[in-house]
C-alpha positions as CSV (number, residue, x, y, z in Angstrom):
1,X,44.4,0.7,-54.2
2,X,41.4,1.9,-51.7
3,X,42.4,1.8,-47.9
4,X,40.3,-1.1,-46.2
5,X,37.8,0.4,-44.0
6,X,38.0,0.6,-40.2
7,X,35.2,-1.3,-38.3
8,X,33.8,0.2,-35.2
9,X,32.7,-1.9,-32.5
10,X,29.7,-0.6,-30.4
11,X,30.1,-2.7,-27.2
12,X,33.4,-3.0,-25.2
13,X,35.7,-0.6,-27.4
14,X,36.5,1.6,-30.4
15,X,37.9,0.3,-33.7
16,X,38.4,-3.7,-33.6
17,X,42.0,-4.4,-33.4
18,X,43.3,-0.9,-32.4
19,X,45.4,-1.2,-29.7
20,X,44.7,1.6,-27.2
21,X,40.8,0.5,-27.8
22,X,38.8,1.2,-24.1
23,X,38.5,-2.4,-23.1
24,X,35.9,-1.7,-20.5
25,X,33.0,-4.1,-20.6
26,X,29.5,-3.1,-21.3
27,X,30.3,0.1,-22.2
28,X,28.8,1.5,-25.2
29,X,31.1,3.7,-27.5
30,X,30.9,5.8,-30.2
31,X,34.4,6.8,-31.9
32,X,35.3,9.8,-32.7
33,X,38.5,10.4,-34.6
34,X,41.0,7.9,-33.0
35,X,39.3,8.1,-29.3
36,X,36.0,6.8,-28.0
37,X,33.5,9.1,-26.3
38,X,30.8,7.5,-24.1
39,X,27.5,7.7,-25.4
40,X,25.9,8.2,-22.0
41,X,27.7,11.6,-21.3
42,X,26.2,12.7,-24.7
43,X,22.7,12.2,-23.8
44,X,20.7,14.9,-22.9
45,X,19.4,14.9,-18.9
46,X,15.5,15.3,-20.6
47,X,16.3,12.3,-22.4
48,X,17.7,10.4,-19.2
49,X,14.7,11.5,-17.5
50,X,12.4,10.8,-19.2
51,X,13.6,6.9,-19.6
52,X,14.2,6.9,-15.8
53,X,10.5,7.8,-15.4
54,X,9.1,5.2,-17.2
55,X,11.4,2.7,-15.5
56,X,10.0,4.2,-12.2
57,X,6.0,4.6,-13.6
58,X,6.8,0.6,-14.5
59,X,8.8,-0.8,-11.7
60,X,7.6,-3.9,-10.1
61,X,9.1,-3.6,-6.7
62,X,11.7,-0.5,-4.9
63,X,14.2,-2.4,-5.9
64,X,14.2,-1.4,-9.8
65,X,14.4,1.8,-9.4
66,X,16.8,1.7,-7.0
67,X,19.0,-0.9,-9.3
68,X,19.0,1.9,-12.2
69,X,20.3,4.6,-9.8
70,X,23.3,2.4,-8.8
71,X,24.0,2.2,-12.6
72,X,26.3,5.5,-12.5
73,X,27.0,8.6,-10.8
74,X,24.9,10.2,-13.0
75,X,22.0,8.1,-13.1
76,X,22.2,7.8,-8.9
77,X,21.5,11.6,-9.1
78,X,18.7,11.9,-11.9
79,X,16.8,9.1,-10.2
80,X,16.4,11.4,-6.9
81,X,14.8,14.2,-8.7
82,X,10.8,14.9,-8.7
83,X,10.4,14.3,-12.4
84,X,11.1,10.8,-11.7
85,X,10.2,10.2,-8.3
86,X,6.2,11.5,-8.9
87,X,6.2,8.9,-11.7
88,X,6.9,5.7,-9.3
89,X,4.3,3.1,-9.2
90,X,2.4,2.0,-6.6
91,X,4.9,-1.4,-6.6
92,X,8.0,1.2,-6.6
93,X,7.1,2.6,-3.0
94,X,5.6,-0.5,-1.2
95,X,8.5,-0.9,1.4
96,X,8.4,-3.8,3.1
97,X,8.3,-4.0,6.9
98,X,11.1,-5.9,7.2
99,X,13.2,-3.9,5.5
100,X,12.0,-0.1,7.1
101,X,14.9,1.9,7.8
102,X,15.3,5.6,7.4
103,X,16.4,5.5,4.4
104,X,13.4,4.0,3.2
105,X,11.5,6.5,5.1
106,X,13.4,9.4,3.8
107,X,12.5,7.9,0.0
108,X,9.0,8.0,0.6
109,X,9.2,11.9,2.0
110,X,10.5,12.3,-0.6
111,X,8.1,10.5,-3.6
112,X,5.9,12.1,-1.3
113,X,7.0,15.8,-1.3
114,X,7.8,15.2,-5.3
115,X,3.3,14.9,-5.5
116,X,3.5,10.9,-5.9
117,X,0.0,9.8,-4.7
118,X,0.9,6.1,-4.7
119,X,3.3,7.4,-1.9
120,X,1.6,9.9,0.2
121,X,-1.2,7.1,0.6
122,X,1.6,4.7,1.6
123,X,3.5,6.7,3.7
124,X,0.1,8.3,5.1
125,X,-0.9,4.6,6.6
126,X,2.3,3.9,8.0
127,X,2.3,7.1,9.6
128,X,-1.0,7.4,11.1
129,X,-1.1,3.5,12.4
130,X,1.9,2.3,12.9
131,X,4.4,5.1,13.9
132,X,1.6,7.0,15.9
133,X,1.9,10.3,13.9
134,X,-1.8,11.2,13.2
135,X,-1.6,14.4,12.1
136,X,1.5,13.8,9.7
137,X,-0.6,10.5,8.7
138,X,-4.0,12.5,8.2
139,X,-2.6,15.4,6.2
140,X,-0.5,12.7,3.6
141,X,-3.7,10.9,3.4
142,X,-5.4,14.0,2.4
143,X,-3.5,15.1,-0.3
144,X,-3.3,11.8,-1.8
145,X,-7.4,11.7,-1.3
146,X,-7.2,15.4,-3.1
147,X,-5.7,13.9,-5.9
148,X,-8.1,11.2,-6.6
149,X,-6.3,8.4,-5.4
150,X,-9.4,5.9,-4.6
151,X,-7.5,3.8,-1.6
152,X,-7.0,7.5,0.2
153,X,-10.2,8.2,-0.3
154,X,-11.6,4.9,1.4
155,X,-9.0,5.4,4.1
156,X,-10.4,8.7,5.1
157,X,-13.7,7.4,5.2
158,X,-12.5,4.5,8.0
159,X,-10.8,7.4,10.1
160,X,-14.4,9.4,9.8
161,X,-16.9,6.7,10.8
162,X,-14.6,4.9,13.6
163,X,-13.5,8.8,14.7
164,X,-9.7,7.2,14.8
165,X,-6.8,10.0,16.5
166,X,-9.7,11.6,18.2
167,X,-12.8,10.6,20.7
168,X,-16.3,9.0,19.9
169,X,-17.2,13.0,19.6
170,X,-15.1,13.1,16.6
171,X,-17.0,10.1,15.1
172,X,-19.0,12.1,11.6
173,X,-20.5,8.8,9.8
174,X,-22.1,11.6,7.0
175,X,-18.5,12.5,5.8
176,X,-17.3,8.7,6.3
177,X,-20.1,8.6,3.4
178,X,-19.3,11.3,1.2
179,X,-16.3,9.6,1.0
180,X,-16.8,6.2,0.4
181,X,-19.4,7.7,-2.5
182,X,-16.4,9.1,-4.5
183,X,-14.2,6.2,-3.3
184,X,-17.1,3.6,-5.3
185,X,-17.0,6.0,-7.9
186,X,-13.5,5.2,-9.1
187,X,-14.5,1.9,-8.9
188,X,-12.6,0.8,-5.4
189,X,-14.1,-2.5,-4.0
190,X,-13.8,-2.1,-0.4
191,X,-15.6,1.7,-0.2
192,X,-18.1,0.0,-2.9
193,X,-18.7,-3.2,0.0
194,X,-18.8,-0.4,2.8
195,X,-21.4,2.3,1.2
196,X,-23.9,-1.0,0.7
197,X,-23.5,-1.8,3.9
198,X,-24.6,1.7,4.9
199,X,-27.3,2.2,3.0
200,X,-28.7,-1.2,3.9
201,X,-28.3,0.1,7.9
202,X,-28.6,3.3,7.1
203,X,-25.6,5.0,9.1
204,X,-24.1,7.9,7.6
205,X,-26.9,8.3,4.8
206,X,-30.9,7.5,3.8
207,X,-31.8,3.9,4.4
208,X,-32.1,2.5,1.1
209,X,-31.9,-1.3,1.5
210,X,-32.5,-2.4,-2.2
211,X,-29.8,0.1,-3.2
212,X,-27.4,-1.0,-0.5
213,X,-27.8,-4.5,-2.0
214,X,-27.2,-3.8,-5.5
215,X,-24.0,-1.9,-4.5
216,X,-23.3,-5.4,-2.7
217,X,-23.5,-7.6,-5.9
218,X,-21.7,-4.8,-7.7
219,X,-19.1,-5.4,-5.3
220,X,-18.9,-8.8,-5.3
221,X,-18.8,-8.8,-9.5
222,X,-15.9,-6.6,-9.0
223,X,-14.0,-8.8,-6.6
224,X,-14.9,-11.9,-9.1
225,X,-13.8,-10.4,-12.4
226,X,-10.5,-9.4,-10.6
227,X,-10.1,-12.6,-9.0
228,X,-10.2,-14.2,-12.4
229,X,-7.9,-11.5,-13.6
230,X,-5.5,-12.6,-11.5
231,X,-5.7,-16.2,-12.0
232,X,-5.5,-15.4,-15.8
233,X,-1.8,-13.7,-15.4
234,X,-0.3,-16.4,-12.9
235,X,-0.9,-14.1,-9.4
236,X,-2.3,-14.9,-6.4
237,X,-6.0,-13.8,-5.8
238,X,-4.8,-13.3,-2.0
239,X,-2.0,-11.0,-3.1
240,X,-4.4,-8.6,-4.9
241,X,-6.9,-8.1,-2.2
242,X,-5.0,-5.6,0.2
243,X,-2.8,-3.0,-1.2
244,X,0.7,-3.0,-0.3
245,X,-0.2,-0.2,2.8
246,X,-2.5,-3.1,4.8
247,X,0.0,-5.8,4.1
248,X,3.0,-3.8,5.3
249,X,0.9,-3.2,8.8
250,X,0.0,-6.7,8.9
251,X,3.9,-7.5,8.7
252,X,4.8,-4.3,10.9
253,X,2.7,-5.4,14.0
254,X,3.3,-9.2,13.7
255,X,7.5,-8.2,13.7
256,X,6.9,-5.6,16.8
257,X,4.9,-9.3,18.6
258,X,8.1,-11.4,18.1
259,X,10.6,-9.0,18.9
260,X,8.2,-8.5,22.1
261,X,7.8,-12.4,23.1
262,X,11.5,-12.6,22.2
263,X,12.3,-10.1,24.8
264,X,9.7,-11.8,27.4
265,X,7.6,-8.3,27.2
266,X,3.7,-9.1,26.8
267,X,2.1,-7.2,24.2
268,X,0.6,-3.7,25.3
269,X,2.7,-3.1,27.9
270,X,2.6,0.2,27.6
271,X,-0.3,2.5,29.3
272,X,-0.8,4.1,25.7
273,X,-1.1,0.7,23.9
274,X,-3.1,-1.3,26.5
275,X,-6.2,-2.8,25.1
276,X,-5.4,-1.8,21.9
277,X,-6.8,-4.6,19.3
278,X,-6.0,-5.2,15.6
279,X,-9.0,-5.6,13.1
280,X,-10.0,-9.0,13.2
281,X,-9.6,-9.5,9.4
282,X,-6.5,-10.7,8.9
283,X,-5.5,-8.6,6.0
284,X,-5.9,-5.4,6.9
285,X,-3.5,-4.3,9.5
286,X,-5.6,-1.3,11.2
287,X,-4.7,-1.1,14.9
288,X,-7.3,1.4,17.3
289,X,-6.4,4.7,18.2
290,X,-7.7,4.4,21.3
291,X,-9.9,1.8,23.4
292,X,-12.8,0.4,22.1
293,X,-12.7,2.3,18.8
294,X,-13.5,-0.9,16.6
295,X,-16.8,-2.3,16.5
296,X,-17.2,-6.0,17.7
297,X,-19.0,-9.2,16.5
298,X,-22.3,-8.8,18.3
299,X,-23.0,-12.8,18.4
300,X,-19.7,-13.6,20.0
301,X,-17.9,-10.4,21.3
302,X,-14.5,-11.6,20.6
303,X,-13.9,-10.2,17.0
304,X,-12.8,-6.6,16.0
305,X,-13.7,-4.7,12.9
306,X,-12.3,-1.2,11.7
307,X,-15.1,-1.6,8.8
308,X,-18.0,-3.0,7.4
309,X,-16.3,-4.2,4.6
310,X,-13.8,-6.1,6.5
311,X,-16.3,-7.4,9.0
312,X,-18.3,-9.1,5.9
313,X,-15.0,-10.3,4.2
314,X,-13.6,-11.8,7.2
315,X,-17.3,-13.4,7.8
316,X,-17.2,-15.2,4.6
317,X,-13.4,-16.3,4.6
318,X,-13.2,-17.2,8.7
319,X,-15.7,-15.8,10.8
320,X,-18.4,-17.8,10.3
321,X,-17.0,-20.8,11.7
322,X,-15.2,-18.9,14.7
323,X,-18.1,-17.1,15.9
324,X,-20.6,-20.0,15.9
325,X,-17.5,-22.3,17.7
326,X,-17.5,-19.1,20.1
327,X,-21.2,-18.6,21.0
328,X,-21.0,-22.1,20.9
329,X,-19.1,-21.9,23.9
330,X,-20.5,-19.1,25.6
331,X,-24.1,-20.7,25.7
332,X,-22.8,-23.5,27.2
333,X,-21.1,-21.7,29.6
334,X,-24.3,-19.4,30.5
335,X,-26.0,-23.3,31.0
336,X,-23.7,-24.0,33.8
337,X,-23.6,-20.5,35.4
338,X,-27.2,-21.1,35.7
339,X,-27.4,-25.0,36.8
340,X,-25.0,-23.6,39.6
């Protein structure tokens, strides 16, 4: 009579009904002999790594990635090397402001010194605005720029035309141009809004106003189509319109505010920071270098702008109604200076 054959259980043991089966959960098994061997020891570190960088090249937030490294001892250290780490998406290294710490600053040095893009951008914003380190800042931004990372790219081309960790010497409007050229080229909305506006002005390049105002509608069919885009897969439209750099120094600066009227310290307290302003659109989270580095609205005076491109975005979202309320009020004002 043939011996009934032994059935092997992939998931929580060896053999079904053996008695010295491994009764760890969620383990998977493969049985050798009488004893199990797990699978995961078996698998070759190329193999592990490669499926560790297309979790990281997919994750939605740092907290996927970080969630597969906890997995093991094993995956915890194939997570950290540069193999995975130059893979991680743009969502996989958008820390939040809330949640800095140095460990999430010693991640992004290193996604950063592993030739991530996504995070040398990232960490190059945070480091030249909001921790003050403008040559640190400056030289992540430019090897994320080097690498044809579009956003890098456009934020160069702010630091050039406003002259930002320098003087109004430093100020070079023709390489602010250059850049925001290649910046369009890739197909980046902002640098596409900004070169129109610079042709139609001509700063920086040739005064060209029916080429500055095609580049404008090109823009603006851009912004549409991903508007729609976004509708289409259940975002928000407000979500998409800053990267995850502008909206972690929107958050950065509105936390250092409350923990400054929590302690009873006004804002700019410090020599250094005095007179400081933020850009005026409320989405990008650029703070000047120094005083008077951001142009203002020249109808009412009381608006900031790092850009162009954020000086026309904010016109059409909020502007508009502020600055004619403000002028408003200033020519009334100038009426009773005068009656006086």
């Amino acid at each position: 009579m043939r011996r009934p054959t032994r059935r092997l259980s992939l998931i929580g043991g060896a053999a079904s009904g053996s008695g010295d089966a491994d009764a760890r959960p969620g383990k998977l098994l493969v049985a050798v002999g009488r004893h199990g061997v797990d699978a995961f020891d078996r698998l070759p570190d190329d193999l592990v790594l490669a499926v560790l960088a297309g979790l990281a090249a997919r994750a939605a937030c740092p907290a996927d990635l970080a969630a597969a490294a906890l997995t093991c001892r094993r995956f915890r250290g194939l997570a950290a090397h540069p193999a995975v780490l130059s893979r991680a998406s743009a969502a996989a290294v958008a820390v939040r402001a809330a949640r800095w710490s140095e460990a999430a600053h010693r991640f992004l040095r290193r996604c950063a010194a592993a030739g991530n893009l996504h995070a040398c951008y990232f960490l190059g914003m945070v480091r030249f605005y909001c921790l003050g380190a403008r040559t640190a800042g400056a030289t992540l931004l430019a090897r994320a720029a080097a690498g044809g990372h579009a956003a890098a790219l456009y934020a160069l081309a702010v630091v050039q035309f406003n002259g930002s960790g320098g003087g109004k010497a430093d100020k070079d409007p023709r390489a602010g141009v250059a850049l925001c050229v290649r910046a369009a080229w890739l197909g980046h909305v902002p640098a596409l809004r900004e070169l129109g506006h610079c042709l139609q002005d001509g700063y920086g390049a040739r005064r060209d106003a029916a080429a500055g105002r095609r580049l404008l509608l090109h823009a603006a069919a851009r912004e549409l189509l991903s508007r729609r885009h976004c509708r289409r897969r259940g975002d928000s439209p407000e979500e998409d319109d800053n990267d995850a750099a502008s909206r972690f120094m929107v958050d950065w600066w509105a936390l250092l505010a409350g923990k400054a009227a929590s302690a009873g310290v006004a804002r700019g307290h410090d020599g250094d920071d005095m007179d400081l302003r933020l850009c005026s659109h409320a989405r990008c989270g650029r703070r000047e270098t120094r005083r008077h580095e951001f142009r203002r609205c020249s109808a009412c005076g009381s608006a900031s702008y790092c850009s162009r491109a954020c000086q026309a975005v904010d016109w059409k979202r909020a502007h508009r109604w502020q600055c004619a309320a403000a002028a408003a009020g200033g020519a009334r004002w100038l009426a009773a200076r005068v009656m006086r």
